[in-house]
C-alpha positions, 0 to 999 in steps of 0.5 A, spaced: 500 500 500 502 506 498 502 511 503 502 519 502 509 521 504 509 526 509 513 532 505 509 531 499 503 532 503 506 539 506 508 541 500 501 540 497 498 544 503 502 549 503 502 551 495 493 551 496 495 556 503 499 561 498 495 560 493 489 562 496 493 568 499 495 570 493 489 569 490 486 574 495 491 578 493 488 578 486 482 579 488 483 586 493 488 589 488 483 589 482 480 596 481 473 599 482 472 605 479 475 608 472 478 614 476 483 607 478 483 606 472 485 613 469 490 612 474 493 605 472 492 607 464 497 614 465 503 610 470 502 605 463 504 610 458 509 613 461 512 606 462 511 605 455 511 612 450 510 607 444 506 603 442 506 598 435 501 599 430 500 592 429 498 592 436 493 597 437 489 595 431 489 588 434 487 590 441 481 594 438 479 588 434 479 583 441 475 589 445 470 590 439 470 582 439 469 582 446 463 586 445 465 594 447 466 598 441 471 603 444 467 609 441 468 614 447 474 614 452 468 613 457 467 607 454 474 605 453 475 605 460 469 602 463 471 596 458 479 597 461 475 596 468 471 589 466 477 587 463 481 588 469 476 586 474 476 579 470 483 578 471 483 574 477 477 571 475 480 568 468 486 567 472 483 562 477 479 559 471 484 557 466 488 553 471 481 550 474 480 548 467 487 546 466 488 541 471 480 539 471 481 536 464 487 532 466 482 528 471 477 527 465 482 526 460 485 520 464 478 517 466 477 517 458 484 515 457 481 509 462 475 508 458 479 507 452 483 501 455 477 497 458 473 498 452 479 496 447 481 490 453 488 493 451 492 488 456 498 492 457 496 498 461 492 494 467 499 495 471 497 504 470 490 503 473 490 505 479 494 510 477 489 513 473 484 511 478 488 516 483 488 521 477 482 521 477 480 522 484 480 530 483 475 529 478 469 530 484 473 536 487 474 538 480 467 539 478 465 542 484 470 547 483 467 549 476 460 549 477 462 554 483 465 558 478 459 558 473 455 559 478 458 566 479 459 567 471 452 567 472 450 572 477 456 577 473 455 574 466 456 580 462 462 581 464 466 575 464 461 571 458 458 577 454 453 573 452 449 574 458 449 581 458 441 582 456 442 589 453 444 583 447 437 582 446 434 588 447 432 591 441 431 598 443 439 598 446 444 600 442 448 593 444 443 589 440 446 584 436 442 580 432 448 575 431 447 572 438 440 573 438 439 568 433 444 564 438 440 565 444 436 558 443 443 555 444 447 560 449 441 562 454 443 561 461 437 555 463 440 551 458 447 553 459 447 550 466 443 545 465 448 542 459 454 543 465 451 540 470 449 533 466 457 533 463 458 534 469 454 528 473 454 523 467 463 523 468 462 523 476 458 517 475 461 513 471 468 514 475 465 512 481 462 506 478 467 504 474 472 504 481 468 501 484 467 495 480 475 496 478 475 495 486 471 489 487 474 484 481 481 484 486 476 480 490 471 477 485 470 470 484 469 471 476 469 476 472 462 479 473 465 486 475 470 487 469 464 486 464 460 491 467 466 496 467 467 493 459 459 495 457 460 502 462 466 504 458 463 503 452 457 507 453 461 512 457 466 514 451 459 514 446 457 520 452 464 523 453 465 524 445 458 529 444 459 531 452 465 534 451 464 537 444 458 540 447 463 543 454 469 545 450 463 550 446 459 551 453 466 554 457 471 557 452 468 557 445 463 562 448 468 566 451 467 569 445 461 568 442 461 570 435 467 566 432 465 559 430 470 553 429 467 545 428 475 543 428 474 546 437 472 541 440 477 535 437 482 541 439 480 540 447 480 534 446 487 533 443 489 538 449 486 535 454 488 527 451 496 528 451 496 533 458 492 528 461 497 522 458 503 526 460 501 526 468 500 519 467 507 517 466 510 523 472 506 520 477 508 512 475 515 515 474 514 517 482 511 511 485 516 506 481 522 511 484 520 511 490 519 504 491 512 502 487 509 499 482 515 494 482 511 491 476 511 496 471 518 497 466 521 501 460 516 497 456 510 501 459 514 508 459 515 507 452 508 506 450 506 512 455 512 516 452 509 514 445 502 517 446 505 524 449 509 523 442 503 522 437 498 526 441 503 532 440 502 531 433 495 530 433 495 537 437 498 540 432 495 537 426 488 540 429 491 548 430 495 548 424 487 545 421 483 550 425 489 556 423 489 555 416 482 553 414 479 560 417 486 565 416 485 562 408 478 563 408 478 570 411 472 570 414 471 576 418 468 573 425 472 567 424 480 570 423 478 576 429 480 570 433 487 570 431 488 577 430 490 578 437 493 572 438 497 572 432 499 579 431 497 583 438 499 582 445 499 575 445 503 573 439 510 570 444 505 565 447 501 564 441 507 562 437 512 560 443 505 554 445 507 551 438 515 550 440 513 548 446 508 543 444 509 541 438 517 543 436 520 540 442 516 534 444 517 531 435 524 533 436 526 529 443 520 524 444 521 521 437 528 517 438 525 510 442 530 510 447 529 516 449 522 515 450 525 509 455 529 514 460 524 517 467 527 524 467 527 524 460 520 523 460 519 527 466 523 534 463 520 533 457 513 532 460 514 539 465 515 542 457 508 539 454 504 541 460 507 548 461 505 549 453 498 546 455 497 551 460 499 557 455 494 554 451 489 555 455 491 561 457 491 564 450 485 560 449 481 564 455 484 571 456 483 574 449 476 575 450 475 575 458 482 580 459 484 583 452 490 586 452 490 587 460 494 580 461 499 578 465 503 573 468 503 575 475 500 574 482 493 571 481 495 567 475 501 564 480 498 563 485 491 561 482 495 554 479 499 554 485 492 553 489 490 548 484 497 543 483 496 543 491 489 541 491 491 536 485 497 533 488 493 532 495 487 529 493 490 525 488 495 522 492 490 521 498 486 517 493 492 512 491 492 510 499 485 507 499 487 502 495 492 497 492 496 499 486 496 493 483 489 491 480 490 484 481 483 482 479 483 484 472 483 478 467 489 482 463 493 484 469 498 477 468 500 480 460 500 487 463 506 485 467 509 481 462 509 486 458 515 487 452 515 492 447 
């Protein structure tokens, strides 16, 4: 049984204590009024007297596409005010969503493998069952948040603002009145509340299940975790299409992409995959999982190698098609991201997940070695998180970003809260799936 060491425990408290200090922080430092904000705007411009052409017009454009035409100067600061309020909150939402999709791109990577009946995996299951242990914690966190976008809608998603669908305002938009029968808040929080549940559901059915075929007689449990798997993975394919729009499409309601859920996926598949492979790589060093060997690094390595690919393949298909068609809504995404403020993470999330994983993880032998992996791993998740980031601030934050306080300790908070509750998880049961008709092939397993 593993039991869930002392210092790790600290660490784990003491980043969810600094993190909500920080937090806070964030929270008490945002300003009011927009007198605070004139008084923000002046420092600014004496510490930056220049500014690029290229820039102002893409930030006017991500302000226009966030709803606020810059118009007036009164109008400018009262959009500079809503976007500084929504820092702390965007902060906390990406790294939410960030270690969220971990947990449910694991249960679906664990789904995958009963469904298969892959035989090489059984010896990860119960790492992916510890993973996925946040997944509870997790959606309570997210259905919080939502919650309170709600009560102040239209400030973080501006299709909730109601000036919208008024006709006699001069905020009126016809574009998202022929979407409100999609993007109300009713059917918005009822949608997030059944992806939310039916994920819930199955993990806790198909660990419980997991759990008992290490002491049944037959192989009744693991059939009912084949027939769950496979029904819950027809669910996660339209569930979490559906979420990707719902929570961060939305963000910026007039742009469109039928490739965007595919991309989540792609994002949260290889993050999901990658935290695997660390937290095997932790146990097997520290005296654990004495099962498992290169053979099963190997195959990790290769799915964080090919699904880096994948990732790729998507955001040069999602870029391209829209940049070449120069469709006006559609390539108002990319040009804050492309060619304003945001355009060093925009391109550096590309070397990051896609140039440095193809040239370290495609040699075999590397993909043998744990702190290979492992670096190579830290590498992937920090291009992830900036892909969120980038995916998120635009439309909630505009040309206000920054790498600071609230969004430090807004992932501090949440690696913390992760840390601790998956490795809580992993002392309630042990690490060997003992029970699973394929555990002897998995332990056997040679590539």
């Amino acid at each position: 049984m593993y039991s869930f060491s002392k210092k790790l425990k600290i660490s784990a408290i003491v980043f969810m204590i600094l993190g909500a200090l920080g937090i806070a922080y964030g929270f008490l430092t945002i300003p009011n009024s927009i007198e605070d904000v004139k008084q923000l705007t002046e420092q600014q411009n004496q510490e930056h007297n220049a500014a690029n052409e290229i820039e102002q017009n893409a930030n006017l454009v991500a302000e226009n596409n966030a709803g606020v035409s810059e118009g007036t100067e009164s109008e400018y600061l009262t959009h500079a005010l809503h976007s500084l309020q929504n820092r702390p909150y965007a902060a906390i939402f990406i790294a939410m969503f960030f270690f969220f999709m971990i947990a449910l791109g694991t249960l679906a990577f664990y789904a995958i493998q009963y469904a298969s009946q892959a035989g090489w995996s059984i010896v990860l299951f119960r790492v992916m069952e510890g993973i996925t242990a946040y997944l509870l914690p997790g959606s309570l966190f997210i259905l919080a948040f939502l919650i309170i976008s709600v009560a102040n809608g239209h400030y973080f998603y501006v299709w909730m603002n109601p000036d919208f669908y008024n006709p006699q305002s001069e905020l009126y938009d016809e574009m998202l009145v022929g979407k409100s029968w999609w993007l109300n808040v009713p059917f918005w929080m009822m949608r997030t509340f059944i992806y939310l549940l039916g994920w819930n559901i199955y993990r806790y059915f198909a660990v419980k299940h997991s759990l008992a075929q290490d002491s049944g007689v037959d192989l009744t449990h693991y059939k009912k975790n084949f027939k769950a798997s496979i029904f819950f993975l027809l669910f996660f394919v339209v569930s979490e299409s559906m979420m990707s729009w719902d929570w961060i499409m939305s963000l910026t309601p007039h742009w469109l992409s039928t490739l965007f859920g595919w991309y989540i996926f792609s994002t949260l598949f290889v993050s999901s995959i990658t935290v695997i492979a660390m937290v095997t790589i932790y146990l097997k060093v520290k005296g654990f999982l004495p099962q498992v060997n290169n053979s099963h690094f190997h195959d990790l390595a290769k799915y964080m190698f090919g699904f880096s690919i994948f990732w790729t393949y998507l955001w040069f298909s999602q870029f391209m098609l829209i940049w070449y068609a120069n469709m006006p809504e559609e390539t108002a995404y990319f040009t804050p991201r492309l060619l304003g403020t945001y355009q060093l993470l925009f391109m550096g999330m590309l070397i990051l997940n896609f140039v440095f994983p193809i040239l370290v993880l495609m040699d075999s032998d590397f993909k043998r070695i744990p702190w290979f992996i492992i670096s190579t791993g830290i590498i992937i998740l920090l291009g992830h998180y900036i892909d969120i980031f980038v995916m998120i601030s635009p439309a909630t934050v505009g040309n206000h970003w920054q790498i600071g306080i609230p969004e430090i300790s807004s992932i501090l908070f949440f690696l913390g809260l992760f840390i601790y509750v998956v490795f809580n998880a992993l002392t309630k049961s042990p690490l060997n799936a003992k029970g699973n008709p394929f555990i002897t092939e998995s332990e056997h397993f040679h590539y």
